[in-house]
N, C-alpha and C positions, 0 to 999 in steps of 0.2 A: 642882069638884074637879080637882086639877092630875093628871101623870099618875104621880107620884110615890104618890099618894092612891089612887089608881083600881090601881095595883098592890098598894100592902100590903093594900087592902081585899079585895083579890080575893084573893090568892095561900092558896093551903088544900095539903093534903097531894094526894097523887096517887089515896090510896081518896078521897078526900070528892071528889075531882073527878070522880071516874068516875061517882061517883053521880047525876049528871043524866042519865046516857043512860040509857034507855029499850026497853024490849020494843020491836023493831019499828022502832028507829031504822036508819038510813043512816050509817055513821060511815066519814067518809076519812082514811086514815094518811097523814102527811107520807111524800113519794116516797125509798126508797133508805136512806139513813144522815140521815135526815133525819128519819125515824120517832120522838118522842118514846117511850123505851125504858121509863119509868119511868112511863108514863100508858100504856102496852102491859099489861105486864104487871101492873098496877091492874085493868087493864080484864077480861083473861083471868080473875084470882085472882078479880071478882065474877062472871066466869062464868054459876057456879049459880041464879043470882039473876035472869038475863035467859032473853029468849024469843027468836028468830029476828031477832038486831043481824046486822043485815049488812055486812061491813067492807072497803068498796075500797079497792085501791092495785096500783099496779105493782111495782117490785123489791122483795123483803124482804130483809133481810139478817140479821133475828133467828130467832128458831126457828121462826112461828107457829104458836106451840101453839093458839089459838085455831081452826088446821083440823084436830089431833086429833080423832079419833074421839070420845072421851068430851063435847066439845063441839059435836055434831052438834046438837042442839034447840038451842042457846044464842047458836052463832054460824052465820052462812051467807058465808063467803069470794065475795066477786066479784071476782076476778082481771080486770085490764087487761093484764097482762103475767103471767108465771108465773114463780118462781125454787124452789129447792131445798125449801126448807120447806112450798108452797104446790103441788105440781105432781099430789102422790099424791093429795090430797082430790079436785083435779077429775078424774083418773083412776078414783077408784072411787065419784065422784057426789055427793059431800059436800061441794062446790063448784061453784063458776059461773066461766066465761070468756065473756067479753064483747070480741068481736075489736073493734079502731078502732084509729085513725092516733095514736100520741102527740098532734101536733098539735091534735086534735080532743076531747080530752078536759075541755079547763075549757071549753068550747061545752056538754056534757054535763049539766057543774054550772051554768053559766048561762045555759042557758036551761031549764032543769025537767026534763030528757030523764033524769038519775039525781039527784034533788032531795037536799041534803045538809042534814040534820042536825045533825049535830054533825062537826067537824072538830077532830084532834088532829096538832096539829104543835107542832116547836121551833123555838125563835129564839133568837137572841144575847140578851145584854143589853143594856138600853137604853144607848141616848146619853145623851148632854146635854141634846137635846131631847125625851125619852122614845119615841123612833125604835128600832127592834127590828129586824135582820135574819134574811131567812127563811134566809139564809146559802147554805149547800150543797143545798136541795130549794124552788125557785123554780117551776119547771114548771107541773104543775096544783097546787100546794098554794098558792098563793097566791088561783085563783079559790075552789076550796075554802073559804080564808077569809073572802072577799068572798060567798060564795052559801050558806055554814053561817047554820041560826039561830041554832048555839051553838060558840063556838072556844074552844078549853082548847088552850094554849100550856105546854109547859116552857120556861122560860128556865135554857137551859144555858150554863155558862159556858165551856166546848170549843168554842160554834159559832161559825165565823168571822162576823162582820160582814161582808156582802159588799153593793155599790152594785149601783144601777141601780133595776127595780124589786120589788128582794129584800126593799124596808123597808115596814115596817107602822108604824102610829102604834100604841102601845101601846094606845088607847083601842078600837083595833079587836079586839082580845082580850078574850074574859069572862071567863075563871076563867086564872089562873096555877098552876103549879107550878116548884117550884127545881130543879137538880141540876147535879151534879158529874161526870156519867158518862162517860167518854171516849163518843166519838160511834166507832160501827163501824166498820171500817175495812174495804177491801177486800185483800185478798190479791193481789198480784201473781200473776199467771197464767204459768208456768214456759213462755218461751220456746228452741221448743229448734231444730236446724236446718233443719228444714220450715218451720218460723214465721220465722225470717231470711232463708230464700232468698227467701219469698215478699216479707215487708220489703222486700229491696232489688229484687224485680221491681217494685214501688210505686216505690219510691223512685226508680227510673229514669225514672217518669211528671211528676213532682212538681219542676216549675220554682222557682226563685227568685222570693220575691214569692206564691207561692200562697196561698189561704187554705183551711185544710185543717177539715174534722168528721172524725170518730172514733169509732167505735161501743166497745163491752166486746171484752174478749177477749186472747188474745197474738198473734194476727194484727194487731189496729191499735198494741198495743205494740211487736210485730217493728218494725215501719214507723218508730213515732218512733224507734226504737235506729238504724232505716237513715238520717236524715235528719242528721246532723251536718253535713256539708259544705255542707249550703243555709243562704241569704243571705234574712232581713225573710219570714219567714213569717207567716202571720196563722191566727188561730182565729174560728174561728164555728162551734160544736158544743152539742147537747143537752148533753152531755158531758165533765168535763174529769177528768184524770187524773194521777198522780206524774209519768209520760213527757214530758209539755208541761213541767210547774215544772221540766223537768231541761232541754227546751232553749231555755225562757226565760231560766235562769242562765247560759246558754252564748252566749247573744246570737244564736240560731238563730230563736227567735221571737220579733218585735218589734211585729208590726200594723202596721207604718210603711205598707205599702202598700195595706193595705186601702181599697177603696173604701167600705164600710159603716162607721162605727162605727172609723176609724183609731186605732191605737193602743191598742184596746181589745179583751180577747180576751171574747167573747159566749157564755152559756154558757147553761142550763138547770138541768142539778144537776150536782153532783160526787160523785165518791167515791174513797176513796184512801186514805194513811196518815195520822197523827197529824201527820208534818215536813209534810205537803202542807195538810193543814186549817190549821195555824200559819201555813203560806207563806199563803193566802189571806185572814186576817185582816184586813182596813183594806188590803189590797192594790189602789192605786188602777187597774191595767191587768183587772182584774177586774169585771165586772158580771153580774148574772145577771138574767134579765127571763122571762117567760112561757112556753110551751113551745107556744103560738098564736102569739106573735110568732116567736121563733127558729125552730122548725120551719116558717112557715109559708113555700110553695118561693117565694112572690113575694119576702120578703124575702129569706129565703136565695140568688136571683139576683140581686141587688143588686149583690153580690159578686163583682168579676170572678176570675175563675182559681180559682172555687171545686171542690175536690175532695174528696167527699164516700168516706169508706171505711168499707165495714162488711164485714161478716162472712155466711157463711151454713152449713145443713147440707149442701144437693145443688143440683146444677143438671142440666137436663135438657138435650138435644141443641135444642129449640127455643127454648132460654135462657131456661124461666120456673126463679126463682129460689126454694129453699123454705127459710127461715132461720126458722119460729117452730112449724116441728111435726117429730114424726119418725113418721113414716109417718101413722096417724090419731091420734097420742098428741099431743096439744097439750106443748109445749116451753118454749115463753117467749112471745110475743108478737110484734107487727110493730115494735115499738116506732116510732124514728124512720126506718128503713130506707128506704122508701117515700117520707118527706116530703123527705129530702134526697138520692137519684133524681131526685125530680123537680123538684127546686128547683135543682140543678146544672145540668140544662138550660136555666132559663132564664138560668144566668149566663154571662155575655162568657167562653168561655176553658174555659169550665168540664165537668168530666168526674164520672162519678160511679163509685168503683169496688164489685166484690162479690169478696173473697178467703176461700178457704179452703183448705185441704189437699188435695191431690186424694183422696186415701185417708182412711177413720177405720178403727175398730177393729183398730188395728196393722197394717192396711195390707191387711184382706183384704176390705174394701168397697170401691166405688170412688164417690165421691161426685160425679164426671160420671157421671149414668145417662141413658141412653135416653129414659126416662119416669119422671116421678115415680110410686111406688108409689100406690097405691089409697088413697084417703082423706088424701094429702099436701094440706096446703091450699098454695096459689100465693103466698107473699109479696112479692116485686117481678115483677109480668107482663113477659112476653117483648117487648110495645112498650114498657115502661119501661127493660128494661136497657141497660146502655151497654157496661161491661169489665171482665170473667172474669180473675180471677188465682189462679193456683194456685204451687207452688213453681217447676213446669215452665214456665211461660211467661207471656204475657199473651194472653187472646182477645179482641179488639174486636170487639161484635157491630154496635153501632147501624150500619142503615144498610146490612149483610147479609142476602142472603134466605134461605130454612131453609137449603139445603144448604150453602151457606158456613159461617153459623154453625154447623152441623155440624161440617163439618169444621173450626172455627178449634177447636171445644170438643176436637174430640178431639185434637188437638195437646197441651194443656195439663194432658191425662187424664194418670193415670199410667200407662206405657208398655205394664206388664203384662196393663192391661185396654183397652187400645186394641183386639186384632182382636175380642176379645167385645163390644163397645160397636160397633164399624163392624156386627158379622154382625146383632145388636139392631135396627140403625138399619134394616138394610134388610128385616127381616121385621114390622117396626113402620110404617115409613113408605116402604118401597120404595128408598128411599138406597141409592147404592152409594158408600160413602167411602172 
């Protein structure tokens, strides 16, 4: 049977497809906007019908009605990351987080540690040669389909075909569904002047020839808005976003000096607009491969002049870092934070940044504290970090002992909580800064 055969055979609506899972299965969603929407909500609407399906994945971007209340016996959520629709269920018990390294998640599904079931993802539609790409969610959704006993695929015709090892042989899919859906889109995160100042405090870091990753957020969007004036930048990120296709058309990013993979921007998953999924399409500077290979820090040092930027909530005075909880309230996840820390050390050149605001809630927190509050969990450890940027300045810790790093942090605090943060320091740790 050719693979033309092995599709129509298979392809059935989205209720008849759902109906192979099972009370008690393990079902992983393709990552982000890569979640098949139309085998989502199939799956939900049989609901009533299942007993304790357990459903992992990291970012959602649809509603997950599936952690409502009313489907407490029918679904059990195991968050690897947490997003908006997903955060309240593990908050009031109706849910599971499961902390680990991006990196380390299709290790998970292959080798037996969370055993996969059934896997639901989308792909492009085929080639010529019945070749499928997994397009915009490559990461773990591709061991997913290599470690499921059972893949049920939408072939959407929105998703970009993206190279590398984003493609499946159709024959690797058992059950097909069709659809037309636009694929989700992210929203642009409203940059405003706290998020530019910090931008171009980055952007003063950030040589000609670097090769840059990029976590979510308008803090790594500030950044690419600051970076116009540089010369053959390169990507190598979990991650890609509208910000990059804006200065790839500008001829700001080329890969030309990449030592890894020249020419080629490396990616993991994307998300973005509708113009940005179209730009990615058959786009040959584009390849998406594993989220074991691209996160993992040995490859990621490959690359010299790599400069890894992500985001966090607080930093403490002894620079451990906390970006995936707020206070004991689980937030989102370590994601790849972690893997590219410490994979920018091992590269020639290379630096890894954490930015955020000095201030949240309109400015009457100050997110340099003293100590992380009680039940903060640690996301990047104080011997992993390297360089603190807030709007006020840049703090370089690596290679600082506490009292330095101290006081570099409290430099870049904002102003108004500097002598309350020194008086802190010194009835916490004896500091006089």
């Amino acid at each position: 049977m050719d693979w033309q055969q092995h599709i129509a055979r298979n392809t059935v609506t989205p209720e008849k497809a759902v109906q192979s899972v099972k009370s008690g299965d393990r079902v992983v969603f393709a990552h982000a906007a890569g979640a098949p929407e139309s085998l989502v909500k199939a799956l939900v609407a049989a609901g009533p019908s299942l007993r304790n399906v357990e459903i992992v994945h990291l970012v959602a971007l649809n509603d997950s009605a599936y952690c409502k209340p009313e489907f407490a016996e029918n679904f059990r959520f195991n968050g690897l990351y947490l997003s908006g629709g997903t955060r309240a269920a593990v908050a009031e018990g109706r849910a599971d987080f499961t902390p680990v390294f991006f990196m380390e998640i299709p290790g998970l599904f292959r080798d037996g540690v969370l055993p996969v079931d059934v896997a639901l993802v989308t792909v492009s539609p085929p080639d010529d040669q019945g070749r499928v790409s997994l397009g915009i969610s490559v990461d773990y959704t591709r061991q997913a389909v290599l470690s499921a006993k059972l893949t049920i695929a939408e072939i959407n015709t929105n998703m970009p075909y993206i190279g590398g090892d984003a493609i499946l042989d159709a024959e690797e899919v058992d059950i097909f569904v069709k659809s037309g859906d636009p694929l989700p889109e992210l929203t642009p995160p409203a940059v405003g002047g706290v998020e530019s100042a910090i931008g171009r405090n980055i952007a003063g870091l950030i040589a000609d020839g670097a090769c840059l990753q990029f976590g979510i957020g308008a803090v790594p969007d500030a950044v690419l808005h600051s970076l116009g004036d540089k010369k053959d930048l390169g990507i190598h990120s979990e991650m890609l976003s509208d910000g990059a296709m804006a200065l790839v058309e500008k001829g700001v990013i080329t890969c030309k000096r990449k030592t890894l993979h020249p020419g080629i921007i490396v990616i993991a998953f994307a998300m973005g607009s509708k113009k940005f999924y179209k730009w990615l399409d058959h786009n040959p500077m584009i390849k998406g491969y594993p989220v074991d290979y691209v996160n993992d820090p040995r490859v990621i040092g490959q690359n010299d002049n790599l400069v890894s930027i992500n985001s966090a909530l607080s930093v403490d005075l002894l620079g451990q870092v906390a970006a995936d909880s707020m206070g004991p309230r689980q937030f989102t996840g370590v994601g790849g934070q972690v893997d590219f820390v410490r994979g920018a050390r091992f590269s020639k050149g290379g630096r890894s940044i954490i930015a955020m605001p000095a201030t949240a809630s309109k400015g009457k927190i100050s997110r340099v504290c003293a100590a992380l509050v009680p039940g903060q969990a640690v996301t990047t450890s104080r011997h992993d970090v390297d360089t603190i940027v807030t709007e006020h300045g840049v703090a370089e810790l690596r290679g600082k002992h506490n009292l330095n790093r101290a006081r570099t942090l409290l430099a870049v605090a904002a102003p108004e909580f500097r002598e309350g943060l020194a008086r802190e320091a010194f009835e916490i740790y004896g500091w006089r800064l």
